[in-house]
C-alpha positions as CSV (number, residue, x, y, z in Angstrom):
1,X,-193.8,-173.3,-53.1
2,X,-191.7,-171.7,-50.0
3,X,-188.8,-169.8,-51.4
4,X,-186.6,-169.9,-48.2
5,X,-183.9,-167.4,-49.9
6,X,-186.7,-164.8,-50.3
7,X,-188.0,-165.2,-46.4
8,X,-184.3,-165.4,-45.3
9,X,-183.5,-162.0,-47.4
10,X,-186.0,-160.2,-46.2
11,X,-185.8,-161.0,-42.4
12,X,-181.8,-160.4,-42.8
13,X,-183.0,-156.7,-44.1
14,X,-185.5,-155.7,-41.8
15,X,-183.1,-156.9,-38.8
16,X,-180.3,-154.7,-40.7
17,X,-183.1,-151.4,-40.4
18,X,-182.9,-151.7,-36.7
19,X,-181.4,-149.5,-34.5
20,X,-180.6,-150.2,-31.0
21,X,-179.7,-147.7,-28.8
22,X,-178.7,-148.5,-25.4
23,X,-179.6,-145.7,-22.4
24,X,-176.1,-145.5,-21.1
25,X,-177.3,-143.3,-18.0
26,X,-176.7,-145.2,-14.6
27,X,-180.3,-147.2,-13.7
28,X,-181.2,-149.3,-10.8
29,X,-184.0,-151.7,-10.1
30,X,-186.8,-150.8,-7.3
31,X,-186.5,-153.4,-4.6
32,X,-189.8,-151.5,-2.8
33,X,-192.6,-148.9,-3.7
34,X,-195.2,-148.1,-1.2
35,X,-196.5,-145.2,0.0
36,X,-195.0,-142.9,-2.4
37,X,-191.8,-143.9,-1.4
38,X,-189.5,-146.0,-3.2
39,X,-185.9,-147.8,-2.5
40,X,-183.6,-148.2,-5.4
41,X,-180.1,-150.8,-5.8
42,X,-178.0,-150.3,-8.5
43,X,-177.8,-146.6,-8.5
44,X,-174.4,-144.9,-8.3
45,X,-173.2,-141.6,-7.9
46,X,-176.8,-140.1,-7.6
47,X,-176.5,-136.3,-6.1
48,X,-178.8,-135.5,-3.0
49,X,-181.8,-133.6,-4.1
50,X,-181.6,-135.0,-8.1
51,X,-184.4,-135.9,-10.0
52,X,-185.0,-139.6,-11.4
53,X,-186.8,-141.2,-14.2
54,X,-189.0,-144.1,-13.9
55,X,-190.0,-146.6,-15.8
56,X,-193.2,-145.5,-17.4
57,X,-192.4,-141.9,-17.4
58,X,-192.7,-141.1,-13.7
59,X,-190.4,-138.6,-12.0
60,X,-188.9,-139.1,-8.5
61,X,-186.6,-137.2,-5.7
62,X,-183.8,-138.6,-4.2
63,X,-183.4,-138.3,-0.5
64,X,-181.8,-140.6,1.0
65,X,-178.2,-141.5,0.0
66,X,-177.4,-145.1,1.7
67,X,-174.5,-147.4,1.1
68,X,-176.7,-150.5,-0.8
69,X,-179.4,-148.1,-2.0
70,X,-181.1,-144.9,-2.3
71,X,-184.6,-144.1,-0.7
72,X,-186.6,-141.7,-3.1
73,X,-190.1,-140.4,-3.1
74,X,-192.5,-140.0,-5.7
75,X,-194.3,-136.9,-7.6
76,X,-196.9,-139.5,-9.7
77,X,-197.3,-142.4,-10.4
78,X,-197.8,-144.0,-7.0
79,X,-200.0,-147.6,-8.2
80,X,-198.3,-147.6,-11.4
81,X,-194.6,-148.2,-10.0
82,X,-193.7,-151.3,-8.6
83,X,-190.9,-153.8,-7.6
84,X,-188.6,-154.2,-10.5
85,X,-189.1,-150.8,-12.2
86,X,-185.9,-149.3,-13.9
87,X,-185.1,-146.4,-12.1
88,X,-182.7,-144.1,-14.3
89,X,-180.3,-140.9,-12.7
90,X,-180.7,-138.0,-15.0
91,X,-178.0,-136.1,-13.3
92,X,-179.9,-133.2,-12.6
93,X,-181.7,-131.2,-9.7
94,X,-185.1,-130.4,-10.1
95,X,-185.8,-127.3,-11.5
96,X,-189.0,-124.9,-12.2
97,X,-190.1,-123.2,-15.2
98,X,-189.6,-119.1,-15.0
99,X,-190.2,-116.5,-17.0
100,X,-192.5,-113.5,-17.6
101,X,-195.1,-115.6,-19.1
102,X,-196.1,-117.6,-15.6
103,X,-197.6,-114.1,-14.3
104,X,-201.3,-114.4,-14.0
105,X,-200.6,-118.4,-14.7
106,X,-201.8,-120.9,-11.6
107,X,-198.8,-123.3,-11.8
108,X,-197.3,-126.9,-9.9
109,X,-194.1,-127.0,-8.4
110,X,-192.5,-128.1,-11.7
111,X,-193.9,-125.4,-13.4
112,X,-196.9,-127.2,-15.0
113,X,-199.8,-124.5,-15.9
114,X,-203.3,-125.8,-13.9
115,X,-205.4,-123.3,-14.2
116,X,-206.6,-124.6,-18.4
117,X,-205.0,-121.9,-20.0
118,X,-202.8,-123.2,-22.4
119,X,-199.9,-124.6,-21.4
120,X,-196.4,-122.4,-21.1
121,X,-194.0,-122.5,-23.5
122,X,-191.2,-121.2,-21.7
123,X,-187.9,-122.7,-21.9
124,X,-185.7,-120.8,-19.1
125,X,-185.2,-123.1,-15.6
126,X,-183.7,-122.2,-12.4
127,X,-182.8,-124.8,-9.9
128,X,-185.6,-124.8,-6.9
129,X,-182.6,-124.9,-4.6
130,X,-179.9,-122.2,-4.9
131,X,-177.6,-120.9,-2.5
132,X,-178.7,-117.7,-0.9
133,X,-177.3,-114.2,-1.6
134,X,-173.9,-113.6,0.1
135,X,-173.9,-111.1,3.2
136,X,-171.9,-109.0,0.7
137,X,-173.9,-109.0,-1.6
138,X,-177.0,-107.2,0.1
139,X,-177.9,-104.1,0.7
140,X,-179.6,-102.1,3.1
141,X,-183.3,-102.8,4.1
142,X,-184.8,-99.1,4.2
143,X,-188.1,-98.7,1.8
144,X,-191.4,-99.9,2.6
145,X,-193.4,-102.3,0.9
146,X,-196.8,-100.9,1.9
147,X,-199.7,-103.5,2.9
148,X,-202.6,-100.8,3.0
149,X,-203.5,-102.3,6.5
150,X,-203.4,-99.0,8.6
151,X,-202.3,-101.5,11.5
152,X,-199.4,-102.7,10.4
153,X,-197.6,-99.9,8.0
154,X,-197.9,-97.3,10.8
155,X,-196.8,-99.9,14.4
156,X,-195.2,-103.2,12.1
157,X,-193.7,-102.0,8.9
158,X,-192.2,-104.1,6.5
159,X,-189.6,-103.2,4.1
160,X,-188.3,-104.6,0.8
161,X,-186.4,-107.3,1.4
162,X,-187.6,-107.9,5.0
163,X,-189.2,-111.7,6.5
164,X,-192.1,-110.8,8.5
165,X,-194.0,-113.7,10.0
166,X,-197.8,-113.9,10.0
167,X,-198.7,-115.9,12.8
168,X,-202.0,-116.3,14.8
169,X,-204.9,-119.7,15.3
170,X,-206.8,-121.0,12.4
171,X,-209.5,-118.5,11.4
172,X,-208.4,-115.2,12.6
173,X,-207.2,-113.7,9.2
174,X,-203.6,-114.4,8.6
175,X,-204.0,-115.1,4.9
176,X,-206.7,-112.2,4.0
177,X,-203.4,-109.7,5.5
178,X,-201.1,-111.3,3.2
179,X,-204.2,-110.9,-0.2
180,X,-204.8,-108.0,1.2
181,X,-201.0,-107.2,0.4
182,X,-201.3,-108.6,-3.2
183,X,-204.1,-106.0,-3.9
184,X,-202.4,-103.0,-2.3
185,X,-199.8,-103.9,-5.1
186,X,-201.9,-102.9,-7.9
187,X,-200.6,-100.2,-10.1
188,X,-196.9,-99.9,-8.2
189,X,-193.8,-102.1,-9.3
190,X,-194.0,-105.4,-7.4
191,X,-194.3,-108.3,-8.7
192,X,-196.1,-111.0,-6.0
193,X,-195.9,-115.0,-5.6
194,X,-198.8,-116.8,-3.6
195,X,-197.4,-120.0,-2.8
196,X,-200.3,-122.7,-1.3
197,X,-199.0,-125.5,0.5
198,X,-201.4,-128.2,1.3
199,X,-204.5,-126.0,1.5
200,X,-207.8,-127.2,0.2
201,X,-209.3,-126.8,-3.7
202,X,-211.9,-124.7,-2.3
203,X,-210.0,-122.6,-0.2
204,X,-207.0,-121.5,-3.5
205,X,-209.9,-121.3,-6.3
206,X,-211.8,-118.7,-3.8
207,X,-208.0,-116.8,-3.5
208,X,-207.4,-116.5,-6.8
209,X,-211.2,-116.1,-8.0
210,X,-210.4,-112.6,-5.9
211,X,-207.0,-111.8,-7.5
212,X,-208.5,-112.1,-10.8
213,X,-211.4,-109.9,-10.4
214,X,-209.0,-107.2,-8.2
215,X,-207.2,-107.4,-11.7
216,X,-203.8,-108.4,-9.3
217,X,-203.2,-111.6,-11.4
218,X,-201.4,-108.6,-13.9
219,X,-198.7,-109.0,-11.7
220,X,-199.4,-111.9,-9.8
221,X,-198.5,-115.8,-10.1
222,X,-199.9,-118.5,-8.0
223,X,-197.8,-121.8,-6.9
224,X,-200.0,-124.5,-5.6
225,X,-200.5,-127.9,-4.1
226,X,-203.7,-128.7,-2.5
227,X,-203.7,-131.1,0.0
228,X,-204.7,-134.0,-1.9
229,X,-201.2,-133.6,-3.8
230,X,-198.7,-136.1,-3.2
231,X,-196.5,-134.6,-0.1
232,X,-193.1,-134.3,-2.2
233,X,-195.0,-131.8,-4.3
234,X,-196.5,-129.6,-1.2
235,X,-192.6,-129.9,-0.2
236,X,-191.2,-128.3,-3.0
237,X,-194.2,-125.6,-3.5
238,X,-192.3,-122.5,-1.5
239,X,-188.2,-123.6,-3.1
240,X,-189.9,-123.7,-6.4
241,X,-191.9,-120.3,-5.7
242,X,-188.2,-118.9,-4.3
243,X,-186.8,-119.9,-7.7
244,X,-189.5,-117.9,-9.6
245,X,-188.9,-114.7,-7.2
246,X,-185.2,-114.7,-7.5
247,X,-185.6,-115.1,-11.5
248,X,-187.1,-111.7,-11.5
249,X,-185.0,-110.4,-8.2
250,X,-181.7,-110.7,-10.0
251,X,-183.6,-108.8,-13.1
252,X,-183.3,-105.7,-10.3
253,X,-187.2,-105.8,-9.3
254,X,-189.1,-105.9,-6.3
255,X,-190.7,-109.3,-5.7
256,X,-193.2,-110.2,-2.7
257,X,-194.0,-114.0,-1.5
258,X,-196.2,-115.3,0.0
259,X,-196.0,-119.2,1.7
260,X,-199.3,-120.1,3.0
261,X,-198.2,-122.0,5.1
262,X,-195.0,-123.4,6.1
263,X,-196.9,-125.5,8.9
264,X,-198.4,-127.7,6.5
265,X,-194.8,-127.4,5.0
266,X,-193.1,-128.9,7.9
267,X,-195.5,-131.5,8.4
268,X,-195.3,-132.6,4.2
269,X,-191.4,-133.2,5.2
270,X,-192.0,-134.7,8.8
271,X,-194.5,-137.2,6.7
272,X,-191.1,-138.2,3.8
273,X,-188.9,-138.5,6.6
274,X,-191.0,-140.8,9.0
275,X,-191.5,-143.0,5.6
276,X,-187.7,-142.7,4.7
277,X,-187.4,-144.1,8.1
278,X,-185.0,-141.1,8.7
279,X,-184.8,-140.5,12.9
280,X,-187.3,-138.3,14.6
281,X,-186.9,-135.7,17.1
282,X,-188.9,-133.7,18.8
283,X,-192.9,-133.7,18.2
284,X,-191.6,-136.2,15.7
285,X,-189.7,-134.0,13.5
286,X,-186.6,-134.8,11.8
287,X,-183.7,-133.0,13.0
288,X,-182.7,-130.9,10.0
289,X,-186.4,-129.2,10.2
290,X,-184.8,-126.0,11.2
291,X,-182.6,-125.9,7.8
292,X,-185.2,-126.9,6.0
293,X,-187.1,-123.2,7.0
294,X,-184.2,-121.3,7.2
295,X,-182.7,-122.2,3.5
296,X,-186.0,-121.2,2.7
297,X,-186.2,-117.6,4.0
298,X,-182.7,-116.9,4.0
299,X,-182.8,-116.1,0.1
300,X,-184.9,-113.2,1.1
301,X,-183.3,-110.3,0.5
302,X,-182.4,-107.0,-0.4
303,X,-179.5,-107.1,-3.4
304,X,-177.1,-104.0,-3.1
305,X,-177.1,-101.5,-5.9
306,X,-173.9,-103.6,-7.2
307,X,-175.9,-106.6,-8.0
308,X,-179.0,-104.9,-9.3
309,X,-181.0,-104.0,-6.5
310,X,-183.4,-106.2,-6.7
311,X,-185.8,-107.5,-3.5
312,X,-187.4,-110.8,-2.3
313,X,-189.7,-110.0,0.4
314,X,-191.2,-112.9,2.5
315,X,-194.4,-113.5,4.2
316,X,-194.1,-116.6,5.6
317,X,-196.9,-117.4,7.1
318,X,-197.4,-120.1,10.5
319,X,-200.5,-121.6,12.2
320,X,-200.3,-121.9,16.2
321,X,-202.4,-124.5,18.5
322,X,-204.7,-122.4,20.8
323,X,-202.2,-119.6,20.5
324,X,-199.0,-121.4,21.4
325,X,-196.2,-119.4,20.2
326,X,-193.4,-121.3,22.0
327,X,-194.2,-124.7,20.2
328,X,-191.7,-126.1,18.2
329,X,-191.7,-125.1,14.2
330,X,-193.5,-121.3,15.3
331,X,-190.0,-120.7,17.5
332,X,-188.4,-122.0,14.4
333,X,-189.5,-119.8,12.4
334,X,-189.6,-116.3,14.5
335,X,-186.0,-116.8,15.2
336,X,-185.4,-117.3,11.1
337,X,-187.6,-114.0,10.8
338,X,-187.2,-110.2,11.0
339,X,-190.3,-109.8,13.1
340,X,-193.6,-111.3,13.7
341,X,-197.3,-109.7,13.3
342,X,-199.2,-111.6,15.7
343,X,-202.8,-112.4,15.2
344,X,-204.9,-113.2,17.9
345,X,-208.3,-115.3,18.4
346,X,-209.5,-113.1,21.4
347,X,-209.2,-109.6,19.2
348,X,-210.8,-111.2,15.7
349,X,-213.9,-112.8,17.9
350,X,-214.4,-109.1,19.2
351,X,-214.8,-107.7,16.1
352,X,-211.3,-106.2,15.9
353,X,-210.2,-106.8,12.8
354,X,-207.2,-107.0,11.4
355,X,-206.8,-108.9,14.9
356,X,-203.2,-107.9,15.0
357,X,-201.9,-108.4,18.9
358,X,-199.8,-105.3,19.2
359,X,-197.6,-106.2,22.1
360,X,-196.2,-109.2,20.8
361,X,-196.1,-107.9,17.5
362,X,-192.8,-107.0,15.8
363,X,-190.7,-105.4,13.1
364,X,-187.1,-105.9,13.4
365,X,-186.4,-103.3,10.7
366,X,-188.8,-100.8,12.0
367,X,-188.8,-97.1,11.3
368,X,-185.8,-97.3,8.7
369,X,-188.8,-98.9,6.6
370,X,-191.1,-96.4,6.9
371,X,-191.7,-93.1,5.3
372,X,-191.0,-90.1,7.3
373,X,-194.5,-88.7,7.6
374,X,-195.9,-91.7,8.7
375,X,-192.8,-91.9,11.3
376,X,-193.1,-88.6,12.6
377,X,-197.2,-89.2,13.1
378,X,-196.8,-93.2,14.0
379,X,-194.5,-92.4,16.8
380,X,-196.2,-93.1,20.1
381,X,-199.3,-95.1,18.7
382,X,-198.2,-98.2,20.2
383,X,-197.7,-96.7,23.2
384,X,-200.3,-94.8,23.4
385,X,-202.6,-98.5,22.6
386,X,-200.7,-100.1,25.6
387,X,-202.1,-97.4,28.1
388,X,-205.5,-97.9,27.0
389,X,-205.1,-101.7,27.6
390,X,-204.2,-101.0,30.3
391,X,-206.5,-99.4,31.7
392,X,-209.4,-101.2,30.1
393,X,-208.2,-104.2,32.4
394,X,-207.8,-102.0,35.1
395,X,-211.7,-100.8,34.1
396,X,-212.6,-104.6,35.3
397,X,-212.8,-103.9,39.1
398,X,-215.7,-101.3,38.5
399,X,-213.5,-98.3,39.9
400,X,-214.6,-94.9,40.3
401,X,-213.0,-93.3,37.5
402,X,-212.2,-88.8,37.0
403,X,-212.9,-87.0,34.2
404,X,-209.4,-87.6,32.6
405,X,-209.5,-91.3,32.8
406,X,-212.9,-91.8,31.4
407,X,-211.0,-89.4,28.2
408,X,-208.1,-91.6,27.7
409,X,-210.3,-94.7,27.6
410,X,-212.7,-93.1,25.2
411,X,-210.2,-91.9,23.2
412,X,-208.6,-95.6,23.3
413,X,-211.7,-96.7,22.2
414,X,-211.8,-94.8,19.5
415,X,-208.2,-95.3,18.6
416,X,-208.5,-98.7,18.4
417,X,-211.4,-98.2,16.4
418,X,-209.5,-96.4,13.8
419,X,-207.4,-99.3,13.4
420,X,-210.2,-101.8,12.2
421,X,-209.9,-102.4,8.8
422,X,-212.8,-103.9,6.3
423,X,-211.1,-107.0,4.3
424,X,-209.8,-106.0,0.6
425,X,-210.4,-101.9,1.4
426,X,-206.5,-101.0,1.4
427,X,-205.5,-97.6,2.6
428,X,-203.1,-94.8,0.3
429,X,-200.2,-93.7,3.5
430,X,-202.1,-90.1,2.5
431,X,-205.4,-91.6,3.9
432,X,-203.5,-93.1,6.8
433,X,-201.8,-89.8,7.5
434,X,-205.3,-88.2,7.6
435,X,-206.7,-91.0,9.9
436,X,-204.3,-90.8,12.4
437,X,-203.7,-86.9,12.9
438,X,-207.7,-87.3,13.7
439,X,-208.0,-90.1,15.9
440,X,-204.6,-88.2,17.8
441,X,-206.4,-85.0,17.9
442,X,-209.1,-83.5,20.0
443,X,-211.8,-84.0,17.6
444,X,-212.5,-87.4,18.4
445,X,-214.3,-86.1,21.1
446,X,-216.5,-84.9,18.9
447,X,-217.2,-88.3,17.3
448,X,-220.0,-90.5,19.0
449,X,-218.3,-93.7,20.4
450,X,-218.6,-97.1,18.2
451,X,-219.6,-94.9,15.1
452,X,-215.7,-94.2,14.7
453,X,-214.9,-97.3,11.8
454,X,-218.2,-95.5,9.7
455,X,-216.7,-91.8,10.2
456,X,-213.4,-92.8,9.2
457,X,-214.6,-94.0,6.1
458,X,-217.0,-91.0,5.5
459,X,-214.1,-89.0,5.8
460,X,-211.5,-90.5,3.6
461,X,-214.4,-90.2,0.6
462,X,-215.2,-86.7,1.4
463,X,-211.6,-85.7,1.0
464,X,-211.0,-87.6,-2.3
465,X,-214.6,-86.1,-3.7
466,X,-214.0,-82.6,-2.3
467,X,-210.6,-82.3,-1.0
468,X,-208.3,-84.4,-3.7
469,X,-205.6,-81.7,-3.6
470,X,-205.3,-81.9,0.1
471,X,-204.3,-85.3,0.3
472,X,-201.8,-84.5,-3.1
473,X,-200.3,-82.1,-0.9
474,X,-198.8,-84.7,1.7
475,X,-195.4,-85.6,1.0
476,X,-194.3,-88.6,1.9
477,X,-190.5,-88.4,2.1
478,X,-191.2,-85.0,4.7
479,X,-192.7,-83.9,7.5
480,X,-195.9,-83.0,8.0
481,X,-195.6,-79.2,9.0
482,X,-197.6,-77.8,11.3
483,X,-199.3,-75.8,8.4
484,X,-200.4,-79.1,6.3
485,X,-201.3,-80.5,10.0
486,X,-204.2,-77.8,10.6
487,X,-205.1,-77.6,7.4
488,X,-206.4,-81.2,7.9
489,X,-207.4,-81.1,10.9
490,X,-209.7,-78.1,9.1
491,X,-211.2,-80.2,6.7
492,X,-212.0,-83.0,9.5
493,X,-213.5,-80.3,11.4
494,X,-215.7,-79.6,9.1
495,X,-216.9,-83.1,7.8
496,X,-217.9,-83.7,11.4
497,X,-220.0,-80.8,11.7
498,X,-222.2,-81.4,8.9
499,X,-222.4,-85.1,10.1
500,X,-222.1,-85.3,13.4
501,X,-224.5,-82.5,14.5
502,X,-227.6,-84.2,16.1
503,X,-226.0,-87.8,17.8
504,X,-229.6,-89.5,17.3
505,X,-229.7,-88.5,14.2
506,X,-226.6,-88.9,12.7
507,X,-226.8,-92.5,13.6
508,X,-230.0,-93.1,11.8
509,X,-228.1,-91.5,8.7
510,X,-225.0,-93.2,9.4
511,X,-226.9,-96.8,9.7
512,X,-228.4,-96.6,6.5
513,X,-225.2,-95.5,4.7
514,X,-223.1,-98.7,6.1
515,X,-224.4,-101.2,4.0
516,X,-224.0,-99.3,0.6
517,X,-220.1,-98.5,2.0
518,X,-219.8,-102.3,2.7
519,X,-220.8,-103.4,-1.0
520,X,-218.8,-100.4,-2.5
């Protein structure tokens, strides 16, 4: 038989084991999902810029604050949220994972390791958005943060704490400069961030391939979004990079970044705000397109000694349209900057490389950023390029040209020579020293023309092989007397006579030498 007492008893118990628990944060209901971008009713008191929960475990942004709803747009979870969804406010910004432990880590924006390591473990956040250091509170922009490009830390030099724009066309080397910087890191005391925004798989995986086998992941963490990323995440790559460099800047260290690049940037938040249906303005940009850069780069900076000392320094990096500078987000951007190196398609396709354009080329902090041997040597180099130029147009009409003409153009030439730089061989300042009191002395004469790149770096080994103590001897913070200055010039002297000797032959030698330099 049924006993109905013993069903009803032990329904009444297992409906007295239940616990119910009501989510009393403030939800809504999706009234539209598409495209990554949803539309929420019900919501109150939601913050700009806070993070929401969706039904199904999904994480949104709000961004639009309207009176009967708020627009929001998606990190995942695109064909899995629909009309109806619960849509909770957690109350919260979103913030990114920081610690020691994301060095040598490939992270997402949200601080998510990608690169199957483990995952981190770390439990310290800073917001991705955070007001920038007061004018106060900074200090004085006035020691270098060397690159190892001879190009750019004797005419463009960056300091810590400076935002130096890398600009130039697709394909002419803006982001081997700013690896190239990583590298020259090695063994000092900065700590670098390589943000990628929107660039393809291939591209990142061959970037941080080389950073691993440099050994600069040690001191290195890499930020990505690839392009096939939803475009909220590419839009919070560089704040959520910011928020890992200011973690260690307020620590009182030295931190370089690196966005590559805030084109693709601009366009990730053109592509939410046409979907928000937020107005557009020119080339179909939103109107705030300027703040969203200059937030950005503004919390680069050099603390004062008061609040640790620490430095951000930023190497934003934008890509022009057949070399248009005066388009709208580059202008943006060079007016948020302190200076611009310039990279130009005409130079790189000549086979000068780093391609840097030194006439429109910039450093806003200049020589209080530089070391004063390098100052005292670097002095009239860029003037001294602009002549040559100048006279290499001139060279066009086929004009009878004297003895001394023929001299500065050879010497040009050679000059400009010097400068060319093979990718991932960084210079010591005591090698650039040495190159420069040559290629400014009278010996280049000596030199056969176009064999100058292969006798610089002939050069710079002898000296570490046979003359190590001569480049210890250059100090950095003083001049180079006139003592230390022949006593190079000495050594130089002497490398080209036992190479340069016989012209015909001396290429021969030199030719088969290249290839082994190359793969060293």
């Amino acid at each position: 038989m049924i006993d109905v007492n013993a069903i009803g008893k032990g329904l009444r118990e297992k409906v007295a084991g239940i616990r119910i628990e009501a989510d009393r944060r403030p939800c809504g209901r999706i009234l539209y999902s598409g495209d990554g971008v949803l539309r929420i009713a019900g919501l109150r008191d939601v913050k700009y810029n806070e993070l929401l929960e969706i039904e199904g475990g999904y994480r949104a942004l709000a961004l639009n604050l309207e009176q009967d709803s708020v627009g929001a747009v998606l990190f995942t979870g695109d064909d899995k949220v629909g009309y109806g969804d619960l849509a909770y406010s957690t109350g919260e910004t979103v913030q990114m994972r920081v610690g020691e432990e994301l060095l040598g880590r490939v992270v997402d924006p949200l601080g998510e390791a990608l690169d199957g390591m483990g995952a981190l473990t770390g439990k310290e956040y800073r917001p991705v958005e955070f007001p920038a250091p007061a004018i106060m509170d900074r200090g004085k922009v006035n020691k270098p943060l060397q690159t190892g490009i001879l190009a750019i830390d004797s005419m463009i030099p960056i300091g810590r704490g400076q935002r130096e724009l890398i600009i130039g066309d697709r394909q002419t080397g803006k982001t081997a400069i700013a690896v190239d910087t990583i590298l020259n890191q090695k063994g000092g005391d900065v700590i670098c961030i390589y943000v990628s925004i929107g660039q393809k798989a291939s591209s990142l995986a061959k970037i941080v391939s080389t950073l691993r086998e440099s050994g600069a992941m040690d001191y290195t963490c890499v930020v990505c979004s690839t392009a096939d990323d939803a475009v909220p995440l590419q839009y919070l790559a560089p704040y959520s990079g910011c928020a890992l460099a200011e973690y260690f800047m307020y620590q009182g260290k030295d931190v370089l970044i690196v966005y590559d690049d805030l084109s693709k940037h601009a366009v990730a938040y053109r592509t939410m705000s046409l979907l928000l249906k937020r107005p557009s303005g020119r080339e179909a940009y939103p109107g705030d397109v300027f703040y969203l850069h200059s937030r950005l780069l503004e919390r680069a900076a050099k603390l004062s000694e008061e609040k640790g000392g620490g430095s951000i320094t930023a190497l934003p990096i934008v890509e022009t349209l057949a070399g248009d500078i005066s388009a709208y987000i580059p202008t943006n951007v060079i007016s948020i900057t302190d200076g611009q190196i310039y990279l130009e398609s005409e130079l790189f396709n000549s086979g000068v490389r780093p391609a840097v354009n030194v006439g429109l080329s910039v450093s806003r902090v200049g020589g209080s950023a530089q070391c004063k041997a390098i100052r005292q040597i670097s002095g009239q180099l860029r003037v001294s390029l602009a002549q040559y130029r100048e006279l290499a147009i001139f060279m066009q009409f086929g004009s009878d040209l004297d003895a001394e003409t023929q001299k500065t153009l050879s010497r040009g030439m050679k000059m400009t020579d010097t400068l060319k730089q093979r990718q991932y061989l960084n210079y010591s300042v005591q090698e650039m020293i040495v190159l420069l009191l040559v290629s400014g002395s009278d010996l280049v004469d000596k030199i056969p023309e176009k064999k100058m790149v292969v006798y610089n770096e002939g050069l710079l080994d002898y000296l570490r092989t046979n003359r190590a103590d001569l480049l210890a001897e250059i100090d950095l913070n003083a001049g180079i007397s006139d003592e230390l200055r022949q006593k190079i010039l000495d050594a130089a002297e002497q490398y080209i006579n036992v190479t340069v000797g016989d012209e015909d032959g001396h290429a021969e030698e030199v030719q088969s030498e290249e290839p082994a330099a190359a793969e060293a």
